[in-house]
C-alpha positions in Angstrom: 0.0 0.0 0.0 1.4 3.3 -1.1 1.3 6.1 2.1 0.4 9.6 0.4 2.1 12.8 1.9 0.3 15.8 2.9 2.2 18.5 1.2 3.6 21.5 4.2 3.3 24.8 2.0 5.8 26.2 4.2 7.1 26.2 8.2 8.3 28.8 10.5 10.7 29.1 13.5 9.8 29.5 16.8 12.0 32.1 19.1 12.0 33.2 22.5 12.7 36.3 22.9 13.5 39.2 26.1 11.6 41.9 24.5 8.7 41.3 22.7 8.4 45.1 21.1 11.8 45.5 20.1 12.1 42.4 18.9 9.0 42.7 16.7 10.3 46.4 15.6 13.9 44.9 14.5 12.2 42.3 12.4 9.8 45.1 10.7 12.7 47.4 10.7 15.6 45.9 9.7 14.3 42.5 8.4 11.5 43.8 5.8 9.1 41.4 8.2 5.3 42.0 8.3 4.7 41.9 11.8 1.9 41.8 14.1 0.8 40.4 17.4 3.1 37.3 17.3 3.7 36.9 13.3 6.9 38.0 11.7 6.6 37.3 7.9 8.2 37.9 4.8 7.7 36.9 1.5 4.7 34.6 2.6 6.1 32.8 4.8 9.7 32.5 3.0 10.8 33.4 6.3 8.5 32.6 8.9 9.1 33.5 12.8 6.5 33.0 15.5 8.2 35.6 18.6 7.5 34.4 22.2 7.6 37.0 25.4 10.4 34.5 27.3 9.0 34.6 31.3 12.5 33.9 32.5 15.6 35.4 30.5 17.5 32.1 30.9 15.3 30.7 28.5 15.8 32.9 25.7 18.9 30.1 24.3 20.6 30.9 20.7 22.1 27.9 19.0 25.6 28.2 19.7 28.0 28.1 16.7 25.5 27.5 14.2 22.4 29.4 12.8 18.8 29.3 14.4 16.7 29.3 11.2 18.7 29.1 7.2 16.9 30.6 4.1 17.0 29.8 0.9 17.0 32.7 -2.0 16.7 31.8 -5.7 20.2 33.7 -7.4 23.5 35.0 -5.7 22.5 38.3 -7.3 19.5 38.4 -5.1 21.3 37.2 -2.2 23.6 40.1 -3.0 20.4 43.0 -3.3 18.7 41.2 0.2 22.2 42.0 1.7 22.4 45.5 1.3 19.0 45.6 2.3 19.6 44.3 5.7 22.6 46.4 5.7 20.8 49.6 4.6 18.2 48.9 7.2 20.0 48.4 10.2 20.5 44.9 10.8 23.2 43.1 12.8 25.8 41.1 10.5 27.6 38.3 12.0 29.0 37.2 8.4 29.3 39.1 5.3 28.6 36.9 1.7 31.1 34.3 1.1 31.1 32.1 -2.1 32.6 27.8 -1.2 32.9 25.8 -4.4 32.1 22.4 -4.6 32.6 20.6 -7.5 29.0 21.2 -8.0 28.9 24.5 -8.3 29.0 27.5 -5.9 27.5 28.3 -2.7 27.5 31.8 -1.3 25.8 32.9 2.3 25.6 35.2 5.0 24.3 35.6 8.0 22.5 38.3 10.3 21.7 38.7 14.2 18.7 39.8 16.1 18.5 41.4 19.1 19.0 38.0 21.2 21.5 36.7 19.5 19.7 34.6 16.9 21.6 34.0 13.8 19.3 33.5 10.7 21.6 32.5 7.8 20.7 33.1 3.8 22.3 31.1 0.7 22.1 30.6 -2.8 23.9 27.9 -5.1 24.6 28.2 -8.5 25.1 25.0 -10.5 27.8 24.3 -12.8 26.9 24.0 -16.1 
């Protein structure tokens, strides 16, 4: 018997957060995020973040060494324009755009900050031809 999936459209991150209206003002601000009561969206749901009041500030917890949510954008040249964006609007890099090659092609990411330390990384790969 053949088990059919249930297509997800699309997922976001939950985050913990120590100041639930800054927090939601960097993601408008410097992010580009639609954000309202507990939403912060962009590009429907591209990049998806659900921000939490923390109760205790020990439990707002970054991943250490390593990103907290990774996004995906189509070309390097857009990679390139959403970078001086987040640039232009304020936001915290933690690592400017860096091309790897593999022998399949190129990779090229960075990575922002918010406000609690939260790393959100963005790629795009190009494919050899």
């Amino acid at each position: 018997m053949e088990v059919i999936k249930t297509r997800i459209e699309n997922s976001l991150t939950v985050l913990l957060v120590s100041n639930f209206e800054k927090s939601k003002k960097y993601y408008e601000d410097a992010l580009g995020c639609e954000v309202n009561e507990h939403w912060a969206i962009r590009d429907n749901f591209g990049l998806g973040f659900k921000l939490i009041q923390a109760i205790d500030i020990e439990d707002v917890r970054p991943n250490k060494g390593t990103w907290n949510t990774y996004a995906y954008v189509k070309t390097h040249d857009e990679l390139d324009a959403l970078y001086v964006e987040f640039k232009t609007n304020g936001a915290i890099i933690v690592s400017d755009p860096k091309v790897t090659e593999y022998d399949w092609g190129a990779w090229k990411d960075f990575s922002v900050q918010d406000l609690d330390g939260y790393v959100i990384g963005f790629g795009s790969g190009n494919r050899n031809s």
